[in-house]
N, C-alpha and C positions, 0 to 999 in steps of 0.2 A: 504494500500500500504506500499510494506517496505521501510524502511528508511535506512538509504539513500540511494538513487536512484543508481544502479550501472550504469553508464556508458563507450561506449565504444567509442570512435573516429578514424573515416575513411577520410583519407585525404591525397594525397600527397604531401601536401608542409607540411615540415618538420617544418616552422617557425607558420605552422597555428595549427597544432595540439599540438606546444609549448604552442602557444597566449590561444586557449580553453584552454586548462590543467589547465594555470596559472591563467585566470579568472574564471573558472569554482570550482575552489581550494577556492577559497573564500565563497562558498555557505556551509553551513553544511549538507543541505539535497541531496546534489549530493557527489557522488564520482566515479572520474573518476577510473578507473580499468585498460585501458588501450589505447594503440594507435599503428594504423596497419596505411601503408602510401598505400594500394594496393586492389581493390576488390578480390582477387586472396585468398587474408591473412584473410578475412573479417569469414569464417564456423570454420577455426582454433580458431582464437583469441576467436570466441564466444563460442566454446566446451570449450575451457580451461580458461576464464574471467567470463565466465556466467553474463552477462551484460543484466539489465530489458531496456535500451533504447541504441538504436546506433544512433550518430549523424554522416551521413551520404552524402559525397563531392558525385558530378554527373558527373566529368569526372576525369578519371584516367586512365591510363599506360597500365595498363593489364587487370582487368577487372570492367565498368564503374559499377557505385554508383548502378544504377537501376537496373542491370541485378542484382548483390550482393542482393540489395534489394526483386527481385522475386525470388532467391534460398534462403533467410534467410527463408521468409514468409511462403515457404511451408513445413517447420519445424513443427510439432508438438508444440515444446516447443521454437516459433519464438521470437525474442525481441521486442519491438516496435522499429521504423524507423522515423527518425525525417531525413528529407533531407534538409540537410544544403548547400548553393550554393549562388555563385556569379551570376547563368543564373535561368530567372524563363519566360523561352519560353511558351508557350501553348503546345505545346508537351512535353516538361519535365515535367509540372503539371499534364496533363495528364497521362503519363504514370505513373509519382511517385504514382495517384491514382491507376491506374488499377493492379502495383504490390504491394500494400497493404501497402504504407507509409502512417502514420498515421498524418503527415505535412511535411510542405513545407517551410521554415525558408531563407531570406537570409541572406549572410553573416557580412549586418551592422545591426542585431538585436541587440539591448544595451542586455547587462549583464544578468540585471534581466528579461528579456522581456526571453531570450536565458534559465534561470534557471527553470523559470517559466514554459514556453513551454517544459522541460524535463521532470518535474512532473507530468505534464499532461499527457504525452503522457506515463506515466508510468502506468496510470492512465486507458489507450486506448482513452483518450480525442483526438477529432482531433484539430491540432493546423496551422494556417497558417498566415505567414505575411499578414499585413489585404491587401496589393497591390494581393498578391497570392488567398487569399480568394476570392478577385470581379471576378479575371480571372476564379477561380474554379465555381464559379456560373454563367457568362459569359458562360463558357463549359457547364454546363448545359443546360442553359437555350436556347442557343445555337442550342443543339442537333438535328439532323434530325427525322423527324417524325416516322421515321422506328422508330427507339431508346427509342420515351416519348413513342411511343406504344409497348415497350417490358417492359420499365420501369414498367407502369401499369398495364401489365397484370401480372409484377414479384411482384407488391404488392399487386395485390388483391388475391395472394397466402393465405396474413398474417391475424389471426384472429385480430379483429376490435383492441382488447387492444395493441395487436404487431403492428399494423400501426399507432396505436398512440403516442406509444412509438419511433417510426422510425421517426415521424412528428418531436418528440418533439428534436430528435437527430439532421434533420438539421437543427434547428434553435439554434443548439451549444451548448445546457444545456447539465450539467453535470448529472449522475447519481441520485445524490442527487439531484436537483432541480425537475427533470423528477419524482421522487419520490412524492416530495412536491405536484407538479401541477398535478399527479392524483393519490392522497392519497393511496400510497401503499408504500410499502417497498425498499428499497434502492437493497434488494435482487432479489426481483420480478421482481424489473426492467431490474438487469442483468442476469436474467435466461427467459424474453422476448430476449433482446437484442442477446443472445447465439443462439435463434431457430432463429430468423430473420438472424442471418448468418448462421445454418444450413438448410434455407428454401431460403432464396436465392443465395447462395453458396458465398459469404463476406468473406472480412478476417477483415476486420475493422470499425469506425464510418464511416470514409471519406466515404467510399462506398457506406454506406446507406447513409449519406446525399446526397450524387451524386443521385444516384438513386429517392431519395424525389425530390429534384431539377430538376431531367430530366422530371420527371412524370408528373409534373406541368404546 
């Protein structure tokens, strides 16, 4: 992963994407690049910033965080999507999953909890306030039966070693560990992980842990 992390910030309060900037300036492996107050400004900023993660507010003015977030994502060359917010409803988890945010962050994450979860998700780590995690698994597990039975039938798509690798996803391991616990390549893993979203049509980890967790 390149260093340091380019970052971009979506917010319209003008005193909060100050506050990021200036606690975020303190890390050396992040660098902020830049900051839009509007989903409207969010395809510009990112053609002309080229930013690998966007920390991203869920209500604005003109156009909200999540719809920003489904027109980044279906980009080719998308950033990762960290949604950063004061509201963490069951519908805005939701939906930040199903348009391909890679976490769900609120806004009293300390410092390095907030630098950490940049890296990550620079990374395509998925990252969630552990409160936003229970709900995200809650949603799963949750789910109506129509749902675990579309889940399953969408992974018994994947050859044995791809549904292994999907298992070991939602239990949060990173690439490298996934590597470790079934002795193969840190590369292998992300060239499973690549067809598991070309085999089940994914933009990110979140999605396949959802889908692990709905299955179950």
């Amino acid at each position: 992963m390149e260093r340091p992390v380019r970052v971009l910030i979506v917010d319209d309060d003008a005193m909060v994407r100050q506050g990021l900037q200036m606690m975020l300036s303190a890390f050396d492996e992040i660098e902020v690049v830049g900051a839009v107050a509007d989903g409207t400004e969010v395809a510009a900023a990112v053609d002309r910033l080229r930013p690998r993660v966007v920390l991203m507010d869920i209500r604005m003015p003109g156009m909200d965080g999540l719809t920003a977030t489904a027109e980044l994502r279906r980009r080719a060359d998308a950033p990762e999507v960290l949604v950063l917010t004061t509201f963490d409803t069951d519908e805005h988890v939701r939906r930040a999953i199903q348009v391909g945010a890679c976490g769900f962050l609120l806004k009293h994450e300390p410092p390095a909890g907030l630098a950490s979860a940049i890296c990550r998700a620079a990374s395509g780590e998925p990252m969630f306030t552990p409160s936003v995690l229970r709900q995200v698994m809650g949603l799963a597990a949750g789910a109506a039966d129509p749902g675990r039975e579309r889940a399953k039938v969408a992974l018994g798509m994947l050859r044995p070693s791809e549904r292994d690798v999907a298992e070991l996803v939602a239990e949060g391991l990173t690439n490298q560990e996934i590597a470790g616990k079934l002795l193969v390549s840190t590369a292998t893993v992300k060239a499973y992980i690549t067809q598991i979203f070309i085999k089940l049509d994914l933009s990110n980890r979140v999605q396949i842990a959802t889908m692990v967790l709905q299955a179950r």
